[in-house]
Every structure is written in C-alpha cells, then in structure tokens.
C-alpha positions as a Python dict, from the first residue, in 0.01 Angstrom:
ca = {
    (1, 'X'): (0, 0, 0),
    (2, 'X'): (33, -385, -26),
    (3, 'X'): (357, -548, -78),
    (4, 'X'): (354, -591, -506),
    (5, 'X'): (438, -980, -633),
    (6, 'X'): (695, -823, -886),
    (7, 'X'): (880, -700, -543),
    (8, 'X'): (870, -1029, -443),
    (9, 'X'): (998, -1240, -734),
    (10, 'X'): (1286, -981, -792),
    (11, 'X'): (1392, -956, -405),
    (12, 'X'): (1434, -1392, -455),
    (13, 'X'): (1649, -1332, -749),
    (14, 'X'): (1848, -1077, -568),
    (15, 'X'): (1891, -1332, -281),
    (16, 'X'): (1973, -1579, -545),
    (17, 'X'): (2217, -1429, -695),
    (18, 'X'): (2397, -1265, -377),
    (19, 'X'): (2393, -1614, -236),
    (20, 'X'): (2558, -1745, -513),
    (21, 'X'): (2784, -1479, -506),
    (22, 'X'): (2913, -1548, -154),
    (23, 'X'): (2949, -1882, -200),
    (24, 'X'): (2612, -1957, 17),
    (25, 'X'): (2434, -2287, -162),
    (26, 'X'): (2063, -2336, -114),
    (27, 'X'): (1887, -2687, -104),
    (28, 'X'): (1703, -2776, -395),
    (29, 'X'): (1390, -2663, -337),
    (30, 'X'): (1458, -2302, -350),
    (31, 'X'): (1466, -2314, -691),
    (32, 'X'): (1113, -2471, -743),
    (33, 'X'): (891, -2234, -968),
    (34, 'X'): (532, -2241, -881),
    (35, 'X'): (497, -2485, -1148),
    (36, 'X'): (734, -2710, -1028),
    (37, 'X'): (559, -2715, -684),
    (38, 'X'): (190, -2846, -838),
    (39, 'X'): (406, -3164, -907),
    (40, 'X'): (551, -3206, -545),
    (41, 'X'): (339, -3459, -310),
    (42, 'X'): (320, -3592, 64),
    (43, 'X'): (686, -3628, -1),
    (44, 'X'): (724, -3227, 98),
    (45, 'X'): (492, -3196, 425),
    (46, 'X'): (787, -3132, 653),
    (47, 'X'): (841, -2795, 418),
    (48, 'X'): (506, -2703, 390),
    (49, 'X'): (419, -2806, 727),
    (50, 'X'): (750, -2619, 942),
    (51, 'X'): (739, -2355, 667),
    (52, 'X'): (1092, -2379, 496),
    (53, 'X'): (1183, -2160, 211),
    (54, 'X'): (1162, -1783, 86),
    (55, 'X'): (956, -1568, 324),
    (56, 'X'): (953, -1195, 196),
    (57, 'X'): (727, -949, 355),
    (58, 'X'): (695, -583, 439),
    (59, 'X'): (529, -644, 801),
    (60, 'X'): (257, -449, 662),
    (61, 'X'): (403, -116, 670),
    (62, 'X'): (399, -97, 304),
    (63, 'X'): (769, 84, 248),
    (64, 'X'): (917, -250, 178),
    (65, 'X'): (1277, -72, 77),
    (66, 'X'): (1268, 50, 454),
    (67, 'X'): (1105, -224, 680),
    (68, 'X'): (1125, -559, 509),
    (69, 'X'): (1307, -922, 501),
    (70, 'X'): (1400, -1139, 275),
    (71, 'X'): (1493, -1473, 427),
    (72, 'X'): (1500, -1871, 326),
    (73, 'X'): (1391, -2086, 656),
    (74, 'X'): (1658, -2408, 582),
    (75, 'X'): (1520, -2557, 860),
    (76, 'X'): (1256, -2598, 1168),
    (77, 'X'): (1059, -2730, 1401),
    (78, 'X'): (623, -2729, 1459),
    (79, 'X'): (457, -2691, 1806),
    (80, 'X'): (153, -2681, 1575),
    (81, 'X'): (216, -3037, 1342),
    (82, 'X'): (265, -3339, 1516),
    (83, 'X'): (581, -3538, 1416),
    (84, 'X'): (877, -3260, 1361),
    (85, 'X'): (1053, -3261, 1642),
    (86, 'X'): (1369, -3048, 1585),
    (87, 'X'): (1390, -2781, 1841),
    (88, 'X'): (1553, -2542, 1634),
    (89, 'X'): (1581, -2305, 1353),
    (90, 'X'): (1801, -2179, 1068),
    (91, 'X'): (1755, -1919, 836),
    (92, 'X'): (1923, -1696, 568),
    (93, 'X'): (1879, -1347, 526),
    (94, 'X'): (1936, -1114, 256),
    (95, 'X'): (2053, -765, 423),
    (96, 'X'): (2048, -424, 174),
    (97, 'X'): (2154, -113, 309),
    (98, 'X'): (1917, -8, 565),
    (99, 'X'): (1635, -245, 503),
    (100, 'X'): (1521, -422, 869),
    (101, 'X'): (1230, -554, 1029),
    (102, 'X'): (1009, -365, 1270),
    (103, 'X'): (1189, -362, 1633),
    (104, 'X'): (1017, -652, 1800),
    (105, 'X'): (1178, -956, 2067),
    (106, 'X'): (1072, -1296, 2096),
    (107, 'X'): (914, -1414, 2403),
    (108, 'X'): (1071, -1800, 2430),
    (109, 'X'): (1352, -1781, 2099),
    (110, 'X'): (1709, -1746, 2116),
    (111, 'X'): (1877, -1650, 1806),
    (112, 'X'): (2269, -1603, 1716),
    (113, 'X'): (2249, -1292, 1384),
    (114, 'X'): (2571, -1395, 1226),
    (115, 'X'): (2673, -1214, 906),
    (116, 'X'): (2777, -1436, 645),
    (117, 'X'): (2928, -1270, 398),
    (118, 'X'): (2930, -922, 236),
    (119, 'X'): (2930, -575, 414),
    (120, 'X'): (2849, -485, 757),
    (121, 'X'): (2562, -508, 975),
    (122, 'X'): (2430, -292, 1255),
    (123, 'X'): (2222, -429, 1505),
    (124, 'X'): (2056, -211, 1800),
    (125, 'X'): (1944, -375, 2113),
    (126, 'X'): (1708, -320, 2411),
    (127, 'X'): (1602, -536, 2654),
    (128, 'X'): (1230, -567, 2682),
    (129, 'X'): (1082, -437, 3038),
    (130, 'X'): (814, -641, 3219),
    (131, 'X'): (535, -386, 3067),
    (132, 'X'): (647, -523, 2690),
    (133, 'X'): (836, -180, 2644),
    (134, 'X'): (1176, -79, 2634),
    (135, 'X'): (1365, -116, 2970),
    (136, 'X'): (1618, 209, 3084),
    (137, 'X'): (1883, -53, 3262),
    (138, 'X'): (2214, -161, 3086),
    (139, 'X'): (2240, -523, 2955),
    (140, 'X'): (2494, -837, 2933),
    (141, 'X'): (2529, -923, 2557),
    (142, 'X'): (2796, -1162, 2448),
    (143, 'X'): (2946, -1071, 2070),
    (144, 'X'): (3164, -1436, 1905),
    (145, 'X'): (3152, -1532, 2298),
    (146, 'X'): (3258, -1239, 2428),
    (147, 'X'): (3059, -1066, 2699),
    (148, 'X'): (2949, -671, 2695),
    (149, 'X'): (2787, -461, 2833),
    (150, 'X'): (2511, -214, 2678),
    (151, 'X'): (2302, 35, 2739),
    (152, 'X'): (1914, 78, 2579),
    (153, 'X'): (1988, 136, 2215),
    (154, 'X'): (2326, 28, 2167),
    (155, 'X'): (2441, -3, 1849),
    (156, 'X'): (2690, -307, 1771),
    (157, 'X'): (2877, -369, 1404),
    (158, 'X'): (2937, -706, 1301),
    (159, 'X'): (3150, -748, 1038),
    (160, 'X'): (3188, -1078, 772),
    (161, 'X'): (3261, -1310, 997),
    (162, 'X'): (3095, -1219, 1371),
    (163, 'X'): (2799, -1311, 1526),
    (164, 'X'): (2586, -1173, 1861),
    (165, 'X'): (2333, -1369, 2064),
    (166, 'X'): (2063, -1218, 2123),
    (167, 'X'): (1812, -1376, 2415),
    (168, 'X'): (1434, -1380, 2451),
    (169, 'X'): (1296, -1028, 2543),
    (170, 'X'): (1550, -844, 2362),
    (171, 'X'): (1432, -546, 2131),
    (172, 'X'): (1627, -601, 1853),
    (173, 'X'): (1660, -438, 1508),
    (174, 'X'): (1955, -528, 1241),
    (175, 'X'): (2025, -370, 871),
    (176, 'X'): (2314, -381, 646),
    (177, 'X'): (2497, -48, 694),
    (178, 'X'): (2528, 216, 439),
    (179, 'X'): (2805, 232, 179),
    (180, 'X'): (2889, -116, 271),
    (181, 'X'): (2691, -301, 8),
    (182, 'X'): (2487, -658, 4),
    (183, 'X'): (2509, -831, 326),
    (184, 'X'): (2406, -1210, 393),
    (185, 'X'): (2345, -1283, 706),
    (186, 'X'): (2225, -1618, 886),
    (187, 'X'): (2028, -1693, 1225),
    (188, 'X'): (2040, -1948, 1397),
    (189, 'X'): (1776, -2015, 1683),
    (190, 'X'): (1600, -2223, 1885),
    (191, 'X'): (1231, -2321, 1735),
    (192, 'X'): (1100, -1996, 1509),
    (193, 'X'): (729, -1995, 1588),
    (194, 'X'): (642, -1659, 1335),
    (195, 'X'): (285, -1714, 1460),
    (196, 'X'): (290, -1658, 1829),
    (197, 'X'): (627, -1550, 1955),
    (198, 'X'): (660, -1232, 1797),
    (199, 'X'): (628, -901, 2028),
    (200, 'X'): (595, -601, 1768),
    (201, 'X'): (679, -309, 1927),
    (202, 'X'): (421, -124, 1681),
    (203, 'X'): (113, -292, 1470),
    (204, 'X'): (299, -533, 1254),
    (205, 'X'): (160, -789, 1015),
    (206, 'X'): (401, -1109, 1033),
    (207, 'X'): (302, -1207, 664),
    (208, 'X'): (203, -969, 378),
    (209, 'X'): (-119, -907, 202),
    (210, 'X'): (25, -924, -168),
    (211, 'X'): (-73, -706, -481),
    (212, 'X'): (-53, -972, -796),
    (213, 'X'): (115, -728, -1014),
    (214, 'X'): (287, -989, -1204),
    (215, 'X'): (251, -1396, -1199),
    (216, 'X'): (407, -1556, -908),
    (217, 'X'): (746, -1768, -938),
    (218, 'X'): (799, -1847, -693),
    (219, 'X'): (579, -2025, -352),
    (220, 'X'): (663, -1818, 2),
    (221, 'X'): (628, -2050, 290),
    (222, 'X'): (324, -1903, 398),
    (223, 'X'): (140, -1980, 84),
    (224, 'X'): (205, -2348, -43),
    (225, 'X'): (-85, -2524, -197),
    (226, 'X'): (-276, -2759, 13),
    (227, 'X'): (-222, -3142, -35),
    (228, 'X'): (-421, -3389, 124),
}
C-alpha cells in the first residue's frame, strides 16, 4: 500500500496547526504551496540542495498511522553539495500517539530527541552490537545531562521539557505515549545524511513511493523541482 498524497497534505496541516498551537514558529518557507515554489529560483539551492522542509513518509511499511514521521528539517549540512558547510542538523517532529519510525541507529550522527511541547514521549533504546543487531550488555545514556544506566530495551519518558542524547549505534525508537495527546518534539544532531547513515533494523524505505490521491500542496524535501 503506498503512502496516499491526501495523508500527506493533511499530516502538514496537522503539524501546522500543533506548531502553532505550542507556540513553535516555522520559517517562511513552510508555508510555500507547490505553486508558490515554481516561482522560487537559485535563490533556494541551500533548501533544495541540504533538503530543508516537510519530510513525511511511511518507511515503506504502508501503515502510516503506526510507523511514520512527520518532520520539518530547519536546517543542515551536504557531504554530497559542495559549499554548505554546517556540520549539523535541526529538525521538528510531529509525535501522535504511538506513531514512530522503524527501530534503526545511525552509524556517524548524534542526535539530542527533546520534546517540545505537548504530551509525553517514550523512547526505547539499544545499543547496536558489532554484527548490526541488538547488543545484550547494559548502556550509559545521559537524560538533560544526567547519566543512566540501561539495559537492551529500556524504556525512558520524557516529558515537555526533557531531552536524551542518543549516540551513533544506538537502536532507537520514540512515539508520543497514549492518552497523552499531540507531542512536538525537536532533534538536534550533528549532520543528518537520510541517504547513507541510516541502519534499518528491518527493510525500510527512507522516502515514500506516493499514491496521488489528491493534488499536492505542498513540496517534501525529497521532491523539489529541478532548477538549473
């Protein structure tokens, strides 16, 4: 089943508006409509090019209500465009009850999960084993600073507020926890590269193969038109 464009548009809105709701401003461009984008120019390569903006996929499981994101990239790096330099990354992400992305870890990123605003989040950690699969051994995890200690498949809750660091070759899965509403969280990382630091810990698809149920409002980054 392919992730439908009316799923898309209306999971933007709901970002939108929960955004706006907590207080969360977006730049500018997230409000583009396609339209708007065929009268953008050379101005705009750093968003095309480090793909900033609305990224909404279902990592090609097709059950988009159970494994899927919703996120805005505000900013980035390129190891693949000559010229952007920052080495790091921030992003927003839109967290309902339950929806997450596939476990996976990162082979080179560092990323702080921080919930923004909203209800609570749950996210379970692993560390990754030499053999790319879950290791048995506990695991140093610091939570707003604060060391822990965990063992495989620890669960830890962070409410409005708290944040967790999470290092390369950590499993790592996060969702907004039932009964506690809209969640909107942030993450801030070194460099996101979506194309070749991803370890899926079952076949994934990074971006989504789209069914155009409905006309497209808005660009994802993945899918800006070319300009010379």
């Amino acid at each position: 089943m392919l992730l439908k464009r009316s799923q898309i548009n209306s999971s933007i809105d709901l970002a939108i508006d929960t955004f706006r709701k907590y207080g969360i401003s977006l730049p500018e461009f997230a409000y583009w409509s396609a339209k708007d984008w065929t009268t953008k120019g050379q101005e705009t390569h750093e968003i095309r090019d480090c793909m900033l903006g609305w990224d909404v996929t279902d990592f090609g499981q097709g059950d988009f209500t159970r494994i899927g994101r919703t996120l805005f990239t505000l900013r980035n790096g390129s190891l693949r465009r000559p010229g952007y330099t920052k080495s790091y990354a921030e992003k927003l992400i839109l967290d309902p009850e339950g929806q997450r992305s596939p476990a996976h870890f990162h082979r080179t990123k560092m990323e702080d999960i921080i919930n923004r605003a909203g209800g609570v989040i749950l996210v379970q950690l692993t560390k990754a084993g030499a053999d790319n699969k879950p290791a048995q051994e506990s695991f140093p995890i610091h939570v707003d600073g604060i060391a822990r200690q965990l063992n495989p498949g620890d669960i830890i809750r962070l409410e409005p507020g708290q944040s967790v660091c999470i290092p390369p070759r950590t499993i790592h899965q996060f969702w907004g926890e039932d009964g506690t509403g809209l969640t909107a969280s942030g993450e801030v990382s070194s460099l996101c590269d979506d194309h070749e630091d991803n370890f899926f810990l079952e076949p994934s698809a990074r971006f989504p193969e789209i069914e155009e149920d409905e006309e497209r409002r808005y660009f994802l980054c993945n899918e800006y038109p070319h300009i010379s």
